[in-house]
C-alpha positions in Angstrom: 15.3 17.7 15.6 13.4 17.6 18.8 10.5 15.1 18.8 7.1 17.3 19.6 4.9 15.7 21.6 2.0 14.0 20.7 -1.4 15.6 22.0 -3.6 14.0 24.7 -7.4 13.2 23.9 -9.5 15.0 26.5 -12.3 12.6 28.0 -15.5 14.0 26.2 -18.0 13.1 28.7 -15.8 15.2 31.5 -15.3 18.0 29.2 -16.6 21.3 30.2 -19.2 23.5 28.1 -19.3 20.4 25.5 -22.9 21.2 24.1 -22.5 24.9 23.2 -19.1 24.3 21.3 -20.6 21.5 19.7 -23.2 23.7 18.6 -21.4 26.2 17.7 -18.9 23.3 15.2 -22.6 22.6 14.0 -23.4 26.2 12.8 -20.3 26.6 11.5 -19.7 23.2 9.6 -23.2 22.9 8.4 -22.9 26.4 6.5 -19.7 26.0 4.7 -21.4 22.6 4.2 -24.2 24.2 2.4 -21.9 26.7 0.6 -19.6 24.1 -1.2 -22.6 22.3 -2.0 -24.2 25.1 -4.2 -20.7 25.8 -5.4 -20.4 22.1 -6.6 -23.4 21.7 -8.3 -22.3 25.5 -10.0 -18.7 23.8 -11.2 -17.8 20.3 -12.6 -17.1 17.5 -10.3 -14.1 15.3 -10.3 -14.5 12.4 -12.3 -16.1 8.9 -10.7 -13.4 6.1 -10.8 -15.9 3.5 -9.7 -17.7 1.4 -12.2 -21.1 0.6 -10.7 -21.2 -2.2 -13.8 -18.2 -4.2 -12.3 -20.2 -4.4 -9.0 -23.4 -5.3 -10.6 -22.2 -8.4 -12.9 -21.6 -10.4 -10.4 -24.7 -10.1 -8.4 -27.0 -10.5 -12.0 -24.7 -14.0 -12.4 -25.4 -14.9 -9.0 -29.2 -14.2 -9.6 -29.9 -16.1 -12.9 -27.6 -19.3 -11.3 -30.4 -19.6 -8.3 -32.3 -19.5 -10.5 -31.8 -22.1 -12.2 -30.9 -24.0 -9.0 -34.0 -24.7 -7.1 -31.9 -27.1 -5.4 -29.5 -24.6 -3.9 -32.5 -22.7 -2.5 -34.3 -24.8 -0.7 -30.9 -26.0 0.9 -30.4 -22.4 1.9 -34.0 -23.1 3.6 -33.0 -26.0 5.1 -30.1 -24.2 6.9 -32.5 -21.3 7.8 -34.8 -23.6 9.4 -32.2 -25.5 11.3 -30.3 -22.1 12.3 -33.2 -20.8 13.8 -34.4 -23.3 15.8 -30.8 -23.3 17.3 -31.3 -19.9 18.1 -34.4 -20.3 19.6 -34.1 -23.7 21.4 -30.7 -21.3 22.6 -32.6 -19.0 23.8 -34.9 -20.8 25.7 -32.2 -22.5 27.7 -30.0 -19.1 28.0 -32.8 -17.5 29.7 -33.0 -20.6 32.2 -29.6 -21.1 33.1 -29.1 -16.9 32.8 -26.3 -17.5 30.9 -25.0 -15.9 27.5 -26.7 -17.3 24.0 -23.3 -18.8 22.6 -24.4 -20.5 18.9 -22.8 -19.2 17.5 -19.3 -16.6 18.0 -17.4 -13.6 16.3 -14.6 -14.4 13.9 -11.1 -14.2 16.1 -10.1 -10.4 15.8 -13.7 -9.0 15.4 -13.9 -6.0 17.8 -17.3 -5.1 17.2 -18.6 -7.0 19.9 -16.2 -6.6 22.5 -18.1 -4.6 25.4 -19.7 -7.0 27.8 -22.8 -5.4 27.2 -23.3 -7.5 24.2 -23.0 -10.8 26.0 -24.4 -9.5 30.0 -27.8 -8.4 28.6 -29.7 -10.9 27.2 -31.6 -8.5 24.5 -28.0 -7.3 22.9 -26.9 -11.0 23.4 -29.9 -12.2 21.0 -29.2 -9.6 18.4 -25.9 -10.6 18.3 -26.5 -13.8 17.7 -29.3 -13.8 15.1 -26.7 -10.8 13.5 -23.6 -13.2 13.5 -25.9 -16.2 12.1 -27.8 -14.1 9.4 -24.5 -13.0 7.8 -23.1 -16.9 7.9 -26.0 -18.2 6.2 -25.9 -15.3 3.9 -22.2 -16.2 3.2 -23.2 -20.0 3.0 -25.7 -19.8 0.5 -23.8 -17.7 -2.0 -21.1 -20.5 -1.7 -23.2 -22.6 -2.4 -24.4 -21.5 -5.8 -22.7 -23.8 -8.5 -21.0 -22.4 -12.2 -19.1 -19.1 -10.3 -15.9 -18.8 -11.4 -13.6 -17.9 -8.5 -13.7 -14.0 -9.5 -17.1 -13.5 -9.5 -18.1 -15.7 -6.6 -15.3 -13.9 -4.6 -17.1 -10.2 -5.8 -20.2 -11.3 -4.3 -18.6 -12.1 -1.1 -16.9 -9.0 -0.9 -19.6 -6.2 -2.0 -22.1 -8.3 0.0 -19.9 -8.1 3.5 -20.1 -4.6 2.7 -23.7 -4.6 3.1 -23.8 -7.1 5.8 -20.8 -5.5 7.8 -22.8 -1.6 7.5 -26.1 -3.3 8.7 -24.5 -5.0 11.7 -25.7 -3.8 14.7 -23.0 -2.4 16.3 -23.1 0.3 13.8 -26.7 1.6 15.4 -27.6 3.5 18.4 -30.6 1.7 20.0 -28.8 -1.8 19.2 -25.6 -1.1 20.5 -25.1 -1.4 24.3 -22.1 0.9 24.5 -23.3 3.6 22.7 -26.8 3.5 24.3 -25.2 3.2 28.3 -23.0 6.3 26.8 -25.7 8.0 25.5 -28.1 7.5 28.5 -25.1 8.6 31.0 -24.4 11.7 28.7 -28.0 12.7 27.9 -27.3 12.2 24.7 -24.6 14.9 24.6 -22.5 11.9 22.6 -25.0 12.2 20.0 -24.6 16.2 20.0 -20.8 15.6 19.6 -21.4 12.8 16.7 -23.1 15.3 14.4 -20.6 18.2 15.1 -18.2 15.5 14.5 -19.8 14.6 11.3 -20.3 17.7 9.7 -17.0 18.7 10.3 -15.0 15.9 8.4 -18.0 16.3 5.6 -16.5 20.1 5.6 -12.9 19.3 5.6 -12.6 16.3 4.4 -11.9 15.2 0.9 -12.5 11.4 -1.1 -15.9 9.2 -0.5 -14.9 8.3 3.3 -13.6 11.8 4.9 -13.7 10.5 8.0 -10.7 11.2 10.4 -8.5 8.1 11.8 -6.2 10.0 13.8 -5.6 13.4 15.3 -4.2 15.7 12.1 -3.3 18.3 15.3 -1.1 15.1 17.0 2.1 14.6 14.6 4.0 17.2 12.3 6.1 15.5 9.4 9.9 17.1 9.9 8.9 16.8 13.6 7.6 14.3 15.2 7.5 11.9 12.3 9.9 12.3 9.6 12.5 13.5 12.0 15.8 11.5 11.2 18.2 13.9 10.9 19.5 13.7 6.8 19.7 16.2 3.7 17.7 16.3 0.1 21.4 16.3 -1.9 19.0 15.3 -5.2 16.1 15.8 -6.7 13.7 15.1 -10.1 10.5 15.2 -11.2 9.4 12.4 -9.6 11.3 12.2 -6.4 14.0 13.9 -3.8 17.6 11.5 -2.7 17.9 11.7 0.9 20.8 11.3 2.3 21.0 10.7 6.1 23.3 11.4 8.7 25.5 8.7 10.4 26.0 7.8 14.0 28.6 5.4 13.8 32.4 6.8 13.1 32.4 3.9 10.1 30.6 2.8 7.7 29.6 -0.3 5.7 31.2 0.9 2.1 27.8 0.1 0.1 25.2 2.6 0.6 22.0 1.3 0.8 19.4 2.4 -1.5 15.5 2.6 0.1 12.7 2.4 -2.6 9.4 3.0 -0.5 6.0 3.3 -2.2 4.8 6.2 -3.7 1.1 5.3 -3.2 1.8 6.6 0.4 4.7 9.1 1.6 8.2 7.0 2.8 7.9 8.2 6.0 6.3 5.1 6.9 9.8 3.8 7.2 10.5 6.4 10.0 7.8 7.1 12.4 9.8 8.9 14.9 12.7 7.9 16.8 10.7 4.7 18.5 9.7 3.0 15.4 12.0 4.6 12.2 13.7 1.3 10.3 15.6 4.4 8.5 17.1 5.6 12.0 17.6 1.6 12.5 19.9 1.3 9.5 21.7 4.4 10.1 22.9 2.9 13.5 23.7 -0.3 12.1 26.4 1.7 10.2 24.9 2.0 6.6 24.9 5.4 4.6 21.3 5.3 3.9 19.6 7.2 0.9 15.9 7.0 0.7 13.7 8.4 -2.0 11.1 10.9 -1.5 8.5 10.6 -4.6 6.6 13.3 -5.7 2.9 13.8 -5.3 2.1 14.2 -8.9 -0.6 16.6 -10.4 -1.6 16.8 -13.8 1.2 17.8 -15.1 3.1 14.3 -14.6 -0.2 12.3 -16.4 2.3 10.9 -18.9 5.0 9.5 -16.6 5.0 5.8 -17.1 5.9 3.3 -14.8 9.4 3.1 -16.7 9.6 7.4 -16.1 9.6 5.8 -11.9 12.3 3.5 -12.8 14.4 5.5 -14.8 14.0 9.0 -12.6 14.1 7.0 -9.3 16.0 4.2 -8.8 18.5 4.5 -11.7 19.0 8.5 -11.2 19.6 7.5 -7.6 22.3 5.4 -8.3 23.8 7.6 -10.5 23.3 10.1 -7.9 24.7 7.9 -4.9 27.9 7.4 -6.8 28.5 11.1 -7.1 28.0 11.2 -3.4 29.9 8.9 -2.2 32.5 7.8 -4.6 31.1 4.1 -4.9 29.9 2.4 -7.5 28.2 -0.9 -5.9 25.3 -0.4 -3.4 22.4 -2.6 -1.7 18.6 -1.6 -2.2 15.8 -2.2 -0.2 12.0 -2.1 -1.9 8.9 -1.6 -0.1 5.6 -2.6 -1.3 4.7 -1.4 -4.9 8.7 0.3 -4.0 9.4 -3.4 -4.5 8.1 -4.6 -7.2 9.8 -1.1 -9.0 13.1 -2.9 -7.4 12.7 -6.1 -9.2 12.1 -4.5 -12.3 15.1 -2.5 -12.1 17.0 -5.4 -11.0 16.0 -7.3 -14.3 16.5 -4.5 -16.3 20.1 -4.2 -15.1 20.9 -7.7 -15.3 19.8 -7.7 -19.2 21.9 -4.9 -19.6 25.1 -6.5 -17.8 24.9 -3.6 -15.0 25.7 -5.1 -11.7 26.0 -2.4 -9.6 23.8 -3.9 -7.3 25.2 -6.2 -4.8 21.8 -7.5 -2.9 18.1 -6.7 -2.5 15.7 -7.0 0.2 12.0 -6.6 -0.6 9.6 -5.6 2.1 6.2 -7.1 1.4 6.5 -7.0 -2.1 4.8 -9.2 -4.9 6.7 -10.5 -8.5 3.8 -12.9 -8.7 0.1 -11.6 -9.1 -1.3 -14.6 -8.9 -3.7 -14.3 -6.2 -3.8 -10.4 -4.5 -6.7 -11.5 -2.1 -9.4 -9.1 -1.7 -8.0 -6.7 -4.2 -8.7 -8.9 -6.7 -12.4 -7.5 -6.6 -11.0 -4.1 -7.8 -9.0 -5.3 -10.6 -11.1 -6.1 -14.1 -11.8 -5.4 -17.5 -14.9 -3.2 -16.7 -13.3 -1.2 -13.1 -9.9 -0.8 -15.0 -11.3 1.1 -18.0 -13.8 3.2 -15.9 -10.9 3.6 -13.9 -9.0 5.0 -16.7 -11.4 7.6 -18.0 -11.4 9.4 -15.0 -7.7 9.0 -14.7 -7.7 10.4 -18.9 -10.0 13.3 -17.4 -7.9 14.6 -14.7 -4.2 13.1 -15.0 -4.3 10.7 -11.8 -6.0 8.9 -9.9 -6.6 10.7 -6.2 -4.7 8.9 -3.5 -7.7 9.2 -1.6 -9.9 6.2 -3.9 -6.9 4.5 -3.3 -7.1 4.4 0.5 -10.9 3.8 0.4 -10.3 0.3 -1.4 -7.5 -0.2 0.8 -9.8 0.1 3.9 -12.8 -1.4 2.7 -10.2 -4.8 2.2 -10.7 -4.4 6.3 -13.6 -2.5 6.9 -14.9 -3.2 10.4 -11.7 -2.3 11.6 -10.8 0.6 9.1 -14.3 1.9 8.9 -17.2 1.2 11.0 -15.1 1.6 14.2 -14.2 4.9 13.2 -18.3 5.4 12.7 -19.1 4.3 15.8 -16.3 6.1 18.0 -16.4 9.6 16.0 -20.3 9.8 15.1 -21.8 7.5 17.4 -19.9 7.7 20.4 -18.6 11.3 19.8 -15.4 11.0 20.5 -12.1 12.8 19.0 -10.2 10.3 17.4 -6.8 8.9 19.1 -3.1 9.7 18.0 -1.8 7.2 15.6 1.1 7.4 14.0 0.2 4.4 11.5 -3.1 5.8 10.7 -1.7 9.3 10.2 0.5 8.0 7.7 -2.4 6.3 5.9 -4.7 9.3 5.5 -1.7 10.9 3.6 -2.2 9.3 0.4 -0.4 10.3 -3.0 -1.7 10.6 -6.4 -0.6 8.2 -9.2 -0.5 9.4 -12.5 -2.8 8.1 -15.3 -0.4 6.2 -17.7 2.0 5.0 -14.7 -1.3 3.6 -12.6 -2.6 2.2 -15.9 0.8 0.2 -17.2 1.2 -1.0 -13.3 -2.9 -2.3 -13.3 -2.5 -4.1 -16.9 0.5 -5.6 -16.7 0.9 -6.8 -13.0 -2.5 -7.3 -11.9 -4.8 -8.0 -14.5 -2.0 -10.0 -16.5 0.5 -11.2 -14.2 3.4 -10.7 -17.2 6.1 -10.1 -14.6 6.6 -13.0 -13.8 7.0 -14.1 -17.8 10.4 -13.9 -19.1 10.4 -10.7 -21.6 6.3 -10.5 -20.7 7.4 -6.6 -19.9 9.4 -4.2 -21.6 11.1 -0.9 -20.1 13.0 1.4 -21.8 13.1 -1.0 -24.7 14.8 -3.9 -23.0 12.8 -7.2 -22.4 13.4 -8.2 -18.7 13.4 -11.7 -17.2 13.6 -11.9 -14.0 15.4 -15.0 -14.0 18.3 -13.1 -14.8 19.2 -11.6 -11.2 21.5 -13.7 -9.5 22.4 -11.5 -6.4 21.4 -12.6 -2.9 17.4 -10.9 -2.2 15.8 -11.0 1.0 11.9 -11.0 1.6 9.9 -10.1 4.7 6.5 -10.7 4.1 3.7 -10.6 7.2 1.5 -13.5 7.5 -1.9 -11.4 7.5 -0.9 -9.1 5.5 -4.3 -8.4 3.4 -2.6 -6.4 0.5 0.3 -7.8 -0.4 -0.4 -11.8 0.8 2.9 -13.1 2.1 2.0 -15.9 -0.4 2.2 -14.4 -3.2 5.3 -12.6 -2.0 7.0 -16.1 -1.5 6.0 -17.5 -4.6 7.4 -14.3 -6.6 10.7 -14.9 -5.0 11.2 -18.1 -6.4 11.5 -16.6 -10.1 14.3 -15.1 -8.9 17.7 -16.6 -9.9 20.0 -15.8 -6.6 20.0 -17.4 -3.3 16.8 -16.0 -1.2 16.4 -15.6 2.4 12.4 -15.7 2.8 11.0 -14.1 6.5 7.3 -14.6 7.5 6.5 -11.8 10.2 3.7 -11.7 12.3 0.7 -9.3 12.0 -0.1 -7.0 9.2 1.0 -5.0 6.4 2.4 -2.2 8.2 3.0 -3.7 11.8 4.5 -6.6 10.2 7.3 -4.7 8.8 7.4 -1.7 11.0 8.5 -3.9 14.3 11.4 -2.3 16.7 13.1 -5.0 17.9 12.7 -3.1 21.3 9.1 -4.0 21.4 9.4 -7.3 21.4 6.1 -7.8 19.4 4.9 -10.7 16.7 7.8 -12.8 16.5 8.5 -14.3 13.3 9.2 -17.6 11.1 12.1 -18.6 8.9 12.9 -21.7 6.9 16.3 -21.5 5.0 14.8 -23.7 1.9 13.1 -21.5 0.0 12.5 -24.3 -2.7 9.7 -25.3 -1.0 5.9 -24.6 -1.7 4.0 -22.1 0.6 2.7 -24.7 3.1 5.6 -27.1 3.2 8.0 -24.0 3.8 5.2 -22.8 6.8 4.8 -26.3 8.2 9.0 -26.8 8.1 9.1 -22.8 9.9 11.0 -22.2 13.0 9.3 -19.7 15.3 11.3 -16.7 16.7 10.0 -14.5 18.9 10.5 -10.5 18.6 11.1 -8.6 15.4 13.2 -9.6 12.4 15.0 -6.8 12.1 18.4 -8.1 13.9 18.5 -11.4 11.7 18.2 -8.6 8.2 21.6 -6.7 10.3 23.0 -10.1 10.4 22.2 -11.1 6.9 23.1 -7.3 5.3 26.7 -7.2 6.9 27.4 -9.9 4.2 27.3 -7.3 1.7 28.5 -4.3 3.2 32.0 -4.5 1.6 34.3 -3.4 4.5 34.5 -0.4 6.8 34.9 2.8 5.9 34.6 6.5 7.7 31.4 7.8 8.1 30.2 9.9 5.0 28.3 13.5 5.1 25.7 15.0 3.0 27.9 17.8 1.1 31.1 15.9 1.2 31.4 14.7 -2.3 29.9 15.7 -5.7 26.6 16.5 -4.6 25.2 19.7 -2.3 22.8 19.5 -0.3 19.6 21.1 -1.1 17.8 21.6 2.0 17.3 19.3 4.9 15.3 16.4 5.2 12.4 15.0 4.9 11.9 17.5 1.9 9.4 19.5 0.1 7.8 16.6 -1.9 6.6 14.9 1.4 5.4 18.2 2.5 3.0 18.5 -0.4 
């Protein structure tokens, strides 16, 4: 397929007739606006899945410890005191020697504060400052408060940075420099764009944050994302079996089976010919099959989390072999994909299958120990709201998904988007990554339930015979093949920690990669870019920090040191294979009508 190309973001200060097509996306917007809203209030809304109780506990523990602290609060005074005359005394001597207030400074990777505004004019440079200092003393004193356990106290951190990170100042016209020099030089015609802006993603957007994070006009799935050239040869319920086209006249005589997540679309594993791992691996020489899922309605409420081992992985192994002819394969997992792949490698192993030859999981958790921020999602009272509205409708709506996924990083995955779309009035950038995330999935009720329970609130996976699927008890312990993990060191979802310390239930030999960056960015890194680097210590017996501290740096992306690793398994050369060619026909070309829906 030929690559389209992605669309270029006119400069909206240049752009001619600007105010009456903004007020013309005003009219328009603001009555369909008005339309659906009469409409909703005429029909029944889709259930909440937040529980307002689970946020409040905390903050009425947090109130009747201080309480009882007096102690605490007038140390929180103290530091009050003693931070304001540091700002003040600052001030003072900024304004003499005409140099920037510094008390205090952003966090490394805050961009809120970036223009030099903030630090060339003294008034911005003050409310940065008291801003920045607020919020630590804020932070400070709830630390402080003695007899939190570690879930609570960790709530009231979180739903308070909320607070703290919608006040901050960047977020406002008059107090932040950027948008007031734009909105000066513009006449305000920023402002104009903003609210056409606004109104437009309140019209067509969907879930609590509808606000665009890429250009929906920039990227096509089947085109310009999506676009390795492969075939749909089987399909389920829950998923479509790609099978992808080689480029190499042999073949490793393995296939390699890719599990992606299904809270997102697998295309994440091939955003264009630049950045696809899936076109990596088919130029490496594997015969690569990837599953599609589904995006589930209602109809699929009762598929459990064994229905997306059984109909995925299993049915496409069974599905492989009447492709190709073989038997034995290697599997790749991604995310929540693996944590699905060391289930179904446990639940083999108790069953003496051993079809599977290795496994490489791709920022993927067996131990639940400690999910970071997520943690603030995942209790008694947000689970069972959680599950009524799931009981109501059949899923949960990919879309509260992504919201508690970006509120994990919400400066970054939030308030910038605020400021450039309503503030600044800008059109948002192309982005592939960002595409990808607004194109959430649904997860259906009993699945998203058994997967909440069991892994996150309980941990039981990591318990020998703690879970049960398809009425076999599985212990990890029991897989002995070779497994490789890549895990990214700030990676806020799945924390590399936690990856690490879930390969070590394991019972094979593990090869355990630390890449740089994020989530996505730590895994999705061409080797052409030369980006992050990466750290690898061949004893994996070691605790997290020893195996950090004992490290060797690389520099660039991992991906050559998997080919390395991978080749071990291949089991020979053999000619290329086609879609068609053996007991399977191919349905339609890839990527598929599941990732189309």
């Amino acid at each position: 397929m030929s690559e389209k190309p992605v669309k270029t973001t006119p400069n909206p200060e240049l752009e001619p007739n600007v105010v009456p097509r903004s007020l013309m996306r005003v009219s328009i917007h603001g009555s369909n606006l008005l339309k659906r809203s009469i409409m909703s209030r005429l029909q029944r809304r889709s259930p909440n899945p937040v529980s307002i109780k689970s946020m409040a506990k905390p903050f009425v523990s947090l109130t009747g410890k201080l309480l009882t602290q007096p102690d605490t609060l007038v140390l929180a005074q103290v530091r009050l005191l003693r931070d304001t005359t540091k700002f003040c005394s600052g001030l003072v001597s900024s304004g003499i020697r005409n140099k920037p207030l510094d008390v205090i400074e952003p966090e490394r990777g805050d961009g809120r504060f970036r223009d030099p505004g903030w630090n060339d004019t003294m008034a911005f440079n003050a409310i940065k400052q008291a801003y920045l200092l607020t919020n630590r003393w804020i932070m400070d004193t709830i630390n402080d408060v003695r007899g939190m356990d570690k879930h609570t106290r960790r709530k009231v951190r979180f739903f308070t940075s909320q607070m703290t990170d919608a006040l901050a100042p960047s977020n406002f016209v008059l107090s932040n420099p950027e948008v007031l020099r734009t909105t000066v030089q513009t006449r305000g015609t920023n402002l104009l764009r903003g609210i056409a802006n606004l109104l437009r993603d309140l019209d067509e957007g969907s879930g609590p944050m509808p606000f665009r994070m890429s250009d929906p006009d920039a990227f096509t799935v089947g085109e310009n994302l999506a676009n390795t050239p492969g075939d749909v040869v089987f399909q389920n319920e829950l998923m479509q079996l790609i099978q992808y086209k080689p480029t190499t006249d042999t073949v490793h005589r393995r296939p390699l089976l890719v599990i992606p997540p299904w809270i997102n679309k697998y295309y994440i594993l091939d955003l264009g010919e630049k950045k696809s791992f899936i076109r990596y691996w088919v130029e490496h020489g594997h015969t690569v099959f990837v599953i599609s899922w589904v995006n589930p309605g209602p109809e699929l409420a009762h598929k459990s989390f064994e229905d997306y081992m059984l109909d995925g992985p299993i049915a496409a192994m069974d599905a492989i072999e009447q492709a190709t002819g073989e038997r034995e394969l290697n599997t790749v997992g991604y995310c929540i994909g693996g944590t699905l792949l060391g289930c179904t490698l446990a639940w083999l192993a108790a069953r003496k299958d051993n079809r599977i030859k290795s496994a490489t999981f791709l920022n993927s958790m067996l131990d639940f120990s400690d999910v970071g921020d997520l943690e603030v999602f995942i209790d008694e009272d947000a689970v069972s709201k959680l599950e009524k509205a799931m009981d109501k409708q059949g899923y949960l709506e990919g879309a509260s998904m992504a919201t508690a996924f970006n509120m994990l990083r919400a400066n970054g995955l939030i308030w910038s988007f605020f400021v450039n779309n309503y503030l600044l009035g800008r059109d948002t950038a192309p982005f592939d990554l960002l595409y990808w995330n607004s194109d959430a999935t649904r997860m259906p009720a009993a699945m998203h339930s058994f997967y909440l329970r069991n892994m996150y609130m309980h941990n039981r996976l990591r318990e020998p015979g703690g879970i049960e699927l398809a009425g076999t008890p599985i212990d990890l312990g029991k897989v002995k093949i070779p497994t490789y993990f890549a895990s990214a060191i700030e990676d806020h979802i799945a924390p590399w920690v936690s990856c690490y310390k879930g390969s070590r239930y394991l019972g094979g030999p593990v090869r355990f990669v630390l890449g740089g960056s994020g989530h996505i960015a730590g895994i999705i890194n061409p080797p052409d870019r030369k980006k992050y680097g990466y750290r690898l210590n061949d004893d994996s017996n070691l605790e997290p920090d020893a195996w950090l501290s004992g490290a060797e740096q690389f520099e660039g992306s991992w991906w050559p040191d998997w080919i390395a690793w991978a080749a071990k398994f291949g089991g020979g050369k053999v000619k290329a294979r086609q879609a068609g060619e053996g007991n399977l026909t191919v349905i339609e070309p890839a990527p598929g009508a599941y990732v189309q829906n």
